[in-house]
N, C-alpha and C positions, 0 to 999 in steps of 0.2 A: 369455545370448546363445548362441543354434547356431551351427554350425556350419557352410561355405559346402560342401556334398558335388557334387562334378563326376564324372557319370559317363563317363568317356574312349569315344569313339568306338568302342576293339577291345571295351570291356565291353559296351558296346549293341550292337553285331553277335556276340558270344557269345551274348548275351542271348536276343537274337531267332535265335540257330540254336538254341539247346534250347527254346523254344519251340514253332519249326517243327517240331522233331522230335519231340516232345509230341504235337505237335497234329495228327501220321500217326497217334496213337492214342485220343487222346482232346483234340478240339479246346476244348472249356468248362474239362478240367481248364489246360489251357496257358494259354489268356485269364488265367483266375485266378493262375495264377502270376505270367505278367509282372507283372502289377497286383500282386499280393502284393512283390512285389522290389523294384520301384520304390516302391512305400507304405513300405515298411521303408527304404528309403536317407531318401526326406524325412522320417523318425519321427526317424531317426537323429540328420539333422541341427537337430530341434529340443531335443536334448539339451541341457544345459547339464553342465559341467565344475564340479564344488564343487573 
């Protein structure tokens, strides 16, 4: 069984401001991060606990 992961409202707006400010440099590498962070939170929660 996983894990139920909630990401809090102030995480999502973090989120999305280093993003944005990524993406004044390099907007493909930013996309790919967000997606990379949130992919890793739901991996996470398909962990199971032995």
């Amino acid at each position: 069984m996983g894990w139920k992961v909630i990401i809090a409202p102030s995480a999502q707006s973090d989120l999305a401001d280093i993003v944005r400010y990524i993406a004044q440099h390099n907007s493909d590498t930013a996309i790919r991060l967000g997606y990379e962070l949130f992919a890793s939170c739901r991996y996470g929660a398909k962990l199971r606990t032995t």
